[in-house]
Rosetta silent file (secondary structure, phi, psi, omega in degrees, C-alpha in Angstrom):
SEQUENCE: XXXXXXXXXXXXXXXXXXXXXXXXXXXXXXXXXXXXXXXXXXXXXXXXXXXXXXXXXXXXXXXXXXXXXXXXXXXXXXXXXXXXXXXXXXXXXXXXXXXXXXXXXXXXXXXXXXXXXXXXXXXXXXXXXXXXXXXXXXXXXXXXXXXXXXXXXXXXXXXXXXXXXXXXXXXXXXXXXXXXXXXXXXXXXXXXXXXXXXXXXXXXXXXXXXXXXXXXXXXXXX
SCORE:     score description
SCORE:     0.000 S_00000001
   1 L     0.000  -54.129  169.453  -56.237   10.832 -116.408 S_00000001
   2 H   -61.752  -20.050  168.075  -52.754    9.421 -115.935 S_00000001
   3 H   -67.503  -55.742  172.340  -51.657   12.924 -114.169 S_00000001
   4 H   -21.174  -99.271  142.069  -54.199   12.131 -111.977 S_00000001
   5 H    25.365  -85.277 -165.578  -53.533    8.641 -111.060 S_00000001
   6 H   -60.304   -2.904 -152.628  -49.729    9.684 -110.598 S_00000001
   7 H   -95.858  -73.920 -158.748  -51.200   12.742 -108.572 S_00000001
   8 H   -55.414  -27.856 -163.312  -52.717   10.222 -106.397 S_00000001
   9 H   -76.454  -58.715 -166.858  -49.795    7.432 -105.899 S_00000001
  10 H   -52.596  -36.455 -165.078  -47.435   10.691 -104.759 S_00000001
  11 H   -94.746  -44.608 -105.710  -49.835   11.535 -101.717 S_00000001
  12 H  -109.762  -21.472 -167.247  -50.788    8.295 -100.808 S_00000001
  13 H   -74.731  -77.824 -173.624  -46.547    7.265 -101.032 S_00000001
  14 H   -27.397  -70.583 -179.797  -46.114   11.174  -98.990 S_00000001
  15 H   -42.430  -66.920  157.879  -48.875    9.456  -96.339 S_00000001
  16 H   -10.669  -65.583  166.826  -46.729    6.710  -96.102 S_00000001
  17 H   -51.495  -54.273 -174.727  -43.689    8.155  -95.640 S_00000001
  18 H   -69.263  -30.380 -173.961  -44.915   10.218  -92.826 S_00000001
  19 H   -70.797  -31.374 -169.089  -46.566    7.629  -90.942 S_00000001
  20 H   -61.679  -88.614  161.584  -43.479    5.582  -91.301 S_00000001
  21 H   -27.772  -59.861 -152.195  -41.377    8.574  -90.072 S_00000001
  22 H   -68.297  -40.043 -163.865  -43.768    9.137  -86.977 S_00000001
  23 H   -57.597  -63.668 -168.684  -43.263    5.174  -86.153 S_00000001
  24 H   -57.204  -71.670 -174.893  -39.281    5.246  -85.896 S_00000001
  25 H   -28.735  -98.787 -158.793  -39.822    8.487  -83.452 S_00000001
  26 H    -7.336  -63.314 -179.317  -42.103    6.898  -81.787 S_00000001
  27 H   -69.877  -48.767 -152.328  -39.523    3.399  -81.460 S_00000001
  28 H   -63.921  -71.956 -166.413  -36.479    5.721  -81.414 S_00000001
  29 H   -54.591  -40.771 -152.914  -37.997    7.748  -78.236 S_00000001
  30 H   -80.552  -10.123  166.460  -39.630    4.646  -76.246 S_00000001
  31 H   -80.349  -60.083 -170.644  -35.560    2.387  -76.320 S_00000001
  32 H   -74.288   50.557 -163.186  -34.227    5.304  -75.431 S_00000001
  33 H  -165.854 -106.226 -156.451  -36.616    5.795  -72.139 S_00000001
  34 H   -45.266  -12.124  144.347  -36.145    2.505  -71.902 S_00000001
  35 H   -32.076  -63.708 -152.396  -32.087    3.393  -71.686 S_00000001
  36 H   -42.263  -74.648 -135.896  -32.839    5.787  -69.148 S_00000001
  37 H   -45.657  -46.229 -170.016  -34.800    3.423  -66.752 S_00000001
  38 H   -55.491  -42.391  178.421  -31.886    0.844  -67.077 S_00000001
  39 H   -66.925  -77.910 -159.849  -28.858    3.283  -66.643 S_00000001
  40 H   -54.982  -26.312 -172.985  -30.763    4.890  -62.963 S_00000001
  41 H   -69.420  -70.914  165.382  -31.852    0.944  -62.060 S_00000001
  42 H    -8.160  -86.134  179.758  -28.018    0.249  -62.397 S_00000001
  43 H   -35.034  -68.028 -172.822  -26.753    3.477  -60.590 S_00000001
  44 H   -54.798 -109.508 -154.158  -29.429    2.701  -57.375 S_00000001
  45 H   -16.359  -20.797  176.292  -27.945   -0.809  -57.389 S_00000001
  46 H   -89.780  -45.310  161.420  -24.478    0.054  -57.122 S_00000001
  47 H   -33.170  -60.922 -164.432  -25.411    2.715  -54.015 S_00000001
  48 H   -70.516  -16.738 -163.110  -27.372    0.163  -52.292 S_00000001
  49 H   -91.715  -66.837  138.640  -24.441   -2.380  -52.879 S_00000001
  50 H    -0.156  -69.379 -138.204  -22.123    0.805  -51.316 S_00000001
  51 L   -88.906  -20.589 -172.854  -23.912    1.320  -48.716 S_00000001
  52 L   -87.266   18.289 -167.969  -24.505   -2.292  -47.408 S_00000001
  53 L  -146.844  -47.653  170.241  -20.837   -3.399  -47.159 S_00000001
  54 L   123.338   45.776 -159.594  -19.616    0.007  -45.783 S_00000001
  55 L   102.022  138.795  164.782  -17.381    1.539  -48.757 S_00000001
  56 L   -73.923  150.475 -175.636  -15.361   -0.098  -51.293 S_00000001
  57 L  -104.393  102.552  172.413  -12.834   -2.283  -49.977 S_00000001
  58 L   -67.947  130.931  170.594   -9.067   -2.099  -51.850 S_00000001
  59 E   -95.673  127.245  141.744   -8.250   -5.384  -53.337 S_00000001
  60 E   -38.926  112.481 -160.679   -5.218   -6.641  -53.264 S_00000001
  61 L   -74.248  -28.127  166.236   -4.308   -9.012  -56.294 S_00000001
  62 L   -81.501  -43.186 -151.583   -1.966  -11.526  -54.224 S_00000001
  63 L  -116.833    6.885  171.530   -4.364  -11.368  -50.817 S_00000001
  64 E    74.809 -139.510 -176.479   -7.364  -10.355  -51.897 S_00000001
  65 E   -54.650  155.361  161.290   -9.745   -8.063  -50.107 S_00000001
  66 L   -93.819  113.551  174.642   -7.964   -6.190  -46.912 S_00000001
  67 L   -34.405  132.312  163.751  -10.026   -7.269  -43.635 S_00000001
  68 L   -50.339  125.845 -143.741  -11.552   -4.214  -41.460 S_00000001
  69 L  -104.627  137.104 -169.780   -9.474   -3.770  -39.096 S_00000001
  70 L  -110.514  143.457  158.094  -11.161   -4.866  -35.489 S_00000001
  71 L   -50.366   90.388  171.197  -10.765   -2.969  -31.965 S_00000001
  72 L   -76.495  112.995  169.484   -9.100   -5.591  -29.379 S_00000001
  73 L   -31.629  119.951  176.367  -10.075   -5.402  -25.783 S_00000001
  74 L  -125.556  144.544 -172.956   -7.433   -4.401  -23.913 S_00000001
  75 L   -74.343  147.217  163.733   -7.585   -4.996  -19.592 S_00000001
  76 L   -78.292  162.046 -171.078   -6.724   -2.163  -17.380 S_00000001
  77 L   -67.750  160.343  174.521   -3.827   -2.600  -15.482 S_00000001
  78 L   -69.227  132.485  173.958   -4.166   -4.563  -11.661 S_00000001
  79 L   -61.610  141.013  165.181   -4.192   -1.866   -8.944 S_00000001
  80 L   -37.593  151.253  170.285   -1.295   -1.161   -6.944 S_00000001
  81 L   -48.666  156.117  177.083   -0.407   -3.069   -3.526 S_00000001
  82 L   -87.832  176.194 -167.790   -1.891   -1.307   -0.576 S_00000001
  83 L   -99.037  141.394  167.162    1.507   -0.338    1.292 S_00000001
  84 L   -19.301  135.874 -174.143    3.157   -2.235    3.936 S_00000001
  85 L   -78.927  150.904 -177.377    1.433   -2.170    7.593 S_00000001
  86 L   -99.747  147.723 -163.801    3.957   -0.396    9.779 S_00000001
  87 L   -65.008  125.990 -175.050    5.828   -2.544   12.009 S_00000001
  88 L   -60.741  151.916 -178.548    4.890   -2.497   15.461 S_00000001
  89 L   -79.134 -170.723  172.611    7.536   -1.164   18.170 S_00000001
  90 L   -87.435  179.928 -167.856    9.237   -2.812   20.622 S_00000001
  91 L  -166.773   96.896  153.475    7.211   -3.881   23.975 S_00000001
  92 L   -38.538  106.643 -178.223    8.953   -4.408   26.959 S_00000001
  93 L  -131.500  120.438  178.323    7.667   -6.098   30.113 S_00000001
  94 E  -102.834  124.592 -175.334    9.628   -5.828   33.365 S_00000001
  95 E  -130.412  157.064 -168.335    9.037   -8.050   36.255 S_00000001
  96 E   176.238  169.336  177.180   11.169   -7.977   39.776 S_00000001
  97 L   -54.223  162.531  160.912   10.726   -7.915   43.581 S_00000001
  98 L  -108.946  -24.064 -177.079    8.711   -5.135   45.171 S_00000001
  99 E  -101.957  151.643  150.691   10.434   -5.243   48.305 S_00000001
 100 E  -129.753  133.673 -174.440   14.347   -5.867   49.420 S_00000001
 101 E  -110.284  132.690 -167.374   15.921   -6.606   52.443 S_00000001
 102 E  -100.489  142.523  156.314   19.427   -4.856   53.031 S_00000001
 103 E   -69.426  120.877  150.113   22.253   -6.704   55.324 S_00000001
 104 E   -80.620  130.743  178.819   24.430   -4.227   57.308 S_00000001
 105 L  -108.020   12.882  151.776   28.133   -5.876   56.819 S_00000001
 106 L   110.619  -14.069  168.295   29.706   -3.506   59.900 S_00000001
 107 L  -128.476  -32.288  175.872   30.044   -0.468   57.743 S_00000001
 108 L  -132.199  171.215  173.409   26.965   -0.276   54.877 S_00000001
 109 E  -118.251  129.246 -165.533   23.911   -2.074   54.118 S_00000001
 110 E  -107.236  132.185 -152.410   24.079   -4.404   51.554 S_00000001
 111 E  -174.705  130.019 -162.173   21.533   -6.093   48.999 S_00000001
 112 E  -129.153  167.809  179.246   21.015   -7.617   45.584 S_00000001
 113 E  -166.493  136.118 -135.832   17.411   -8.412   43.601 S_00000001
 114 E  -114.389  132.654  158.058   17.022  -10.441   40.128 S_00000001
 115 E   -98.880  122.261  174.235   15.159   -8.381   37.572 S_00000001
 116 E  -137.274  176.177 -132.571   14.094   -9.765   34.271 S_00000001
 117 E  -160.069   97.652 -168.944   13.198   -7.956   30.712 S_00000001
 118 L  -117.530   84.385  176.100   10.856   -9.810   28.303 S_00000001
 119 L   -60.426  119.747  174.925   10.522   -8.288   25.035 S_00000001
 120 L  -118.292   19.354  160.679    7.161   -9.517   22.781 S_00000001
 121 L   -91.735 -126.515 -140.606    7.788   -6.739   20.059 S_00000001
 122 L   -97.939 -177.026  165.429    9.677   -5.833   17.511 S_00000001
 123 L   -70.756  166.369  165.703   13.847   -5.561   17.531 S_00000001
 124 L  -173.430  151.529 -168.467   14.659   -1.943   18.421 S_00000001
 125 L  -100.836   -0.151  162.819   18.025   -0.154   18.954 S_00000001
 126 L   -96.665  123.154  172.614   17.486    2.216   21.745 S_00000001
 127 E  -149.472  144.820  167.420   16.765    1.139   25.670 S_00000001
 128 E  -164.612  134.839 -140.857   17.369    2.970   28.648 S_00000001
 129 E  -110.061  118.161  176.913   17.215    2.778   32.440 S_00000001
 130 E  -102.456  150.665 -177.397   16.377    6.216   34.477 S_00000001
 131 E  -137.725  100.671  171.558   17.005    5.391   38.135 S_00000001
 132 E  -111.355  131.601 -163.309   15.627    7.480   41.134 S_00000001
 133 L  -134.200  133.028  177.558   17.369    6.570   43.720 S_00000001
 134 L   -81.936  167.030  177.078   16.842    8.548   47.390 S_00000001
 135 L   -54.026  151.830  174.625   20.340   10.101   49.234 S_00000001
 136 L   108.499  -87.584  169.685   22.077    7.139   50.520 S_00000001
 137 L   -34.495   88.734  158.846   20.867    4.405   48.022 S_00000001
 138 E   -91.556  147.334  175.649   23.046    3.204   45.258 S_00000001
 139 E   -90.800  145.592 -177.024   24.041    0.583   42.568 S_00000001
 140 L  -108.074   82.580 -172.822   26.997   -1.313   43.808 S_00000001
 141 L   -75.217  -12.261 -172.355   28.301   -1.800   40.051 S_00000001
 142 L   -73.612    2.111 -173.687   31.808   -3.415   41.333 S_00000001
 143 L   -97.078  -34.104 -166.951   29.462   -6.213   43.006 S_00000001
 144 L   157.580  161.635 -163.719   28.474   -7.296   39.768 S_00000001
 145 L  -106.992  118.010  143.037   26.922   -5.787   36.186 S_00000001
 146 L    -8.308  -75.338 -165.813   23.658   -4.678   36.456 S_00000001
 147 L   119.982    3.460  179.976   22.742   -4.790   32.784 S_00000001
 148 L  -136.857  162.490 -179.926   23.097   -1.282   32.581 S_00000001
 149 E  -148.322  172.416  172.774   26.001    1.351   32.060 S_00000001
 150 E    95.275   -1.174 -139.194   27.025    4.408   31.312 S_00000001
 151 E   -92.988  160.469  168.913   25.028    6.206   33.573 S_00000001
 152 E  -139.283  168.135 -171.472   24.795    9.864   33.682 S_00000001
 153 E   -93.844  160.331 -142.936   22.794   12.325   36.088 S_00000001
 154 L  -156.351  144.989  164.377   19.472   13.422   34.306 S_00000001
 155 L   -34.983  132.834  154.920   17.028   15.819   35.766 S_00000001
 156 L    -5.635  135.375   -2.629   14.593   15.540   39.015 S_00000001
 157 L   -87.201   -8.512  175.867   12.628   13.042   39.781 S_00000001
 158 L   -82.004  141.883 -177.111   15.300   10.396   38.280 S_00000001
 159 L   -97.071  -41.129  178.002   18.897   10.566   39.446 S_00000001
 160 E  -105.581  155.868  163.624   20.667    8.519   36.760 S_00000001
 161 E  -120.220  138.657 -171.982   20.335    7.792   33.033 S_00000001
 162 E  -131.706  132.423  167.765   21.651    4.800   31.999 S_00000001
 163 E   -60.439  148.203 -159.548   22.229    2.635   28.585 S_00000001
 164 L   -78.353  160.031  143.632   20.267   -0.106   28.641 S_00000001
 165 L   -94.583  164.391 -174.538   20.401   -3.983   28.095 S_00000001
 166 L   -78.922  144.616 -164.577   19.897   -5.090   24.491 S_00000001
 167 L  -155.450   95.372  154.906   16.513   -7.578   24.482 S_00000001
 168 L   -55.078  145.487 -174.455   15.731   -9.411   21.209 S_00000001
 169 L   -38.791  136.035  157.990   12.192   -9.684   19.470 S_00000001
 170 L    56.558   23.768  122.945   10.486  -12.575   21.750 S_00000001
 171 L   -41.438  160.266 -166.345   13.291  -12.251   23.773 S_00000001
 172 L  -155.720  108.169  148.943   13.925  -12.530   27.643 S_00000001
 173 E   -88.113  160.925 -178.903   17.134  -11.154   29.921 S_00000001
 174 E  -155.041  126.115  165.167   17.557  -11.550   33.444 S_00000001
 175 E  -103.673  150.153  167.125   19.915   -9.270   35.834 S_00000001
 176 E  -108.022  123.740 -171.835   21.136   -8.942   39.579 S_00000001
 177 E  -116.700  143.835 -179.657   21.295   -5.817   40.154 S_00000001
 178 E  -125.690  148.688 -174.198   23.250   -5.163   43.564 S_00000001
 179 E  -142.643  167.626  157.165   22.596   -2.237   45.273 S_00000001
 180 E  -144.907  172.097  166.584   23.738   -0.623   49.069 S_00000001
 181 E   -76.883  114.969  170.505   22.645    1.903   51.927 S_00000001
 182 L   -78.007   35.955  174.686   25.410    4.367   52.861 S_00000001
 183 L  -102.564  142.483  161.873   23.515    4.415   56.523 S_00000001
 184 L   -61.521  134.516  176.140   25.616    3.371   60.028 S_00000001
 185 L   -34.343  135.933  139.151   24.084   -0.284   61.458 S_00000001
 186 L  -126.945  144.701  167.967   21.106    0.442   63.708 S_00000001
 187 L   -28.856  -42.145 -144.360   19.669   -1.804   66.468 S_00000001
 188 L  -110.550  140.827  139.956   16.139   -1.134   64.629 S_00000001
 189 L    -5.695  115.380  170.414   14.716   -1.844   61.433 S_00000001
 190 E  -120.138  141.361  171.602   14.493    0.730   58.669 S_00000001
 191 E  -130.721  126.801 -149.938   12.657    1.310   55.804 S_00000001
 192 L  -104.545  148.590  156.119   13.892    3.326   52.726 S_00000001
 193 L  -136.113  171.182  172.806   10.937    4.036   50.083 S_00000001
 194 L    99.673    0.423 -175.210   11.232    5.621   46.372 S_00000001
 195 L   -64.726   88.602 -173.534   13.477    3.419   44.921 S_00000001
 196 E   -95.380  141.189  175.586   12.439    3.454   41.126 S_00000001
 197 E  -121.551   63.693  179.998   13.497    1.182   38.035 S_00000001
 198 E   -99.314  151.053  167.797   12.283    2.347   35.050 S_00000001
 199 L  -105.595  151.809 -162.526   13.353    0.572   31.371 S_00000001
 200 L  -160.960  121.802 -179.251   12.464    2.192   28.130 S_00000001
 201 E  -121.707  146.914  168.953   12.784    1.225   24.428 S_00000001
 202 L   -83.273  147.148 -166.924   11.284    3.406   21.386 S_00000001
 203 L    91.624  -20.057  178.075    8.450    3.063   20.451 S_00000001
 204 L   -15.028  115.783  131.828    7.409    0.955   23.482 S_00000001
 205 L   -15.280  -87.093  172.873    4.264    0.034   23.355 S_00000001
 206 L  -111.243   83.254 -171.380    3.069   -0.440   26.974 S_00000001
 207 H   -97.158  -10.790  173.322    5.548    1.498   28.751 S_00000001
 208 H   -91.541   -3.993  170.270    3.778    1.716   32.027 S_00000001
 209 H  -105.446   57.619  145.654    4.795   -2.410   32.936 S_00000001
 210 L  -105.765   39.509  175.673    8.554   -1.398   32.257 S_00000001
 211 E  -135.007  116.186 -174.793    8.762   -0.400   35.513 S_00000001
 212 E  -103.029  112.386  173.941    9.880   -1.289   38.791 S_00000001
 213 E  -106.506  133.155 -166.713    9.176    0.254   42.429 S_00000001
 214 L   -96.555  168.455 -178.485   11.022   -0.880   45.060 S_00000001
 215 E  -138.061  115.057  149.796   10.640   -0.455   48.786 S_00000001
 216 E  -107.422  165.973 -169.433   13.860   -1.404   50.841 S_00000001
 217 E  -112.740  125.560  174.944   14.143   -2.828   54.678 S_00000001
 218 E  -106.957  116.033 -168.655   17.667   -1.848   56.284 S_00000001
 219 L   -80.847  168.883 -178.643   17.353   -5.232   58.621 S_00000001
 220 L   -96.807  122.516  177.869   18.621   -4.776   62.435 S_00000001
 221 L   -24.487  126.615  165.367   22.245   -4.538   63.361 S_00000001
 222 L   -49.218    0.000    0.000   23.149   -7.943   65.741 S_00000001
C-alpha cells in the first residue's frame, strides 16, 4: 500500500513538472515575440525619422548640426548697349547770284559775285569746288581769293578742280569770287551761259543745293 501511494505522488509530481515546463515555453516564446514586435517598431521608426528630415545630418560638437546648403538666385547680366548711331555727314548749302553783269575796262570784261557756304552737318575734312567754265571765262584769282585753290584741270563737263573752303559744323563762309571775259568791248550786249559752281564735302548729304549756275551779261562798250 505505501508503494502505491509513492507510485502515485511520482506521477502526479511528473504531471506537474510537465505542465510547469509547458508554462515557461509558453512565457519564454510569447517575451520573446514580444522582442520581435519591439525591435521592427524601433527599426520603422528610425526609417520614417530618415526619411522625413532627408538623411542624417553630421554634427559638429562646437556648431552643431551643418545647415543644407541653399541655391542663391543669381541675375543675368544687363544686355549690352545697342551701338552708337552713325554720325551724320556733312551738309552743305550754297546760295549766290544767278546772274552777273561783266564791265568791259578797255581791254576785258570784268566782274565779281558774293557766294556764301552754310554748313548744318557734321565737321568733315574734305571739300571741293569743280568749275565749268566756257572758253573765255575765268577766275581772276590776283583780284582777290576766291575761297578756293589749288586748282587743277579735271575731265569734261568741269574745267577745274579745286580745294575747297573749310566750313565748320553750323557754320557759315562767305566769298567774292572775281571772275573776267577774255572778249574785245562790243557796242552790244552779250550773254555768256554755262558758268557752273559746284561745292562738295563727303558724305554730303543734299548735294544737289551745293551748287551754283550762273548766267553772265558782257554789258555794252560806251
Amino acid at each position: 500500500m505505501a508503494d502505491h501511494d509513492r507510485l502515485v505522488d511520482l506521477e502526479v509530481t511528473d504531471d506537474q513538472a510537465r505542465a510547469a515546463y509547458r508554462r515557461h515555453r509558453a512565457l519564454t516564446a510569447g517575451l520573446g515575440a514580444v522582442a520581435v514586435l519591439a525591435v521592427i517598431g524601433a527599426g520603422g521608426l528610425l526609417i520614417q525619422s530618415i526619411r522625413n528630415i532627408g538623411g542624417p545630418q553630421r554634427t559638429d560638437a562646437a556648431t552643431g548640426p551643418t545647415p543644407t546648403p541653399t541655391t542663391q538666385y543669381v541675375p543675368p547680366p544687363p544686355p549690352p548697349p545697342p551701338p552708337p548711331s552713325a554720325v551724320p555727314g556733312a551738309d552743305l548749302h550754297v546760295t549766290g547770284p544767278t546772274m552777273v553783269t561783266l564791265e568791259p575796262d578797255g581791254t576785258v570784261y570784268r566782274g565779281q559775285f558774293q557766294v556764301t557756304i552754310t554748313n548744318s552737318g557734321e565737321p568733315y575734312t574734305v571739300t571741293g569746288v569743280s568749275l565749268t567754265l566756257p572758253t573765255g571765262v575765268d577766275v581772276d584769282f590776283q583780284a582777290g581769293d576766291p575761297g578756293f585753290s589749288t586748282c587743277v584741270t579735271t575731265a569734261p563737263p568741269a574745267k577745274w578742280s579745286c580745294g575747297g573752303p573749310s566750313v565748320p559744323a553750323g557754320g557759315t563762309v562767305t566769298h567774292i569770287v572775281h571772275l573776267f571775259a577774255n572778249y574785245a568791248p562790243s557796242a552790244t550786249p552779250k550773254t555768256i551761259t554755262g558758268i557752273v559752281f559746284r561745292y562738295g564735302a563727303t558724305g554730303d548729304q543734299s548735294p544737289d543745293d551745293n551748287v551754283l549756275n550762273l548766267t553772265l551779261t558782257l554789258a555794252a562798250a560806251a
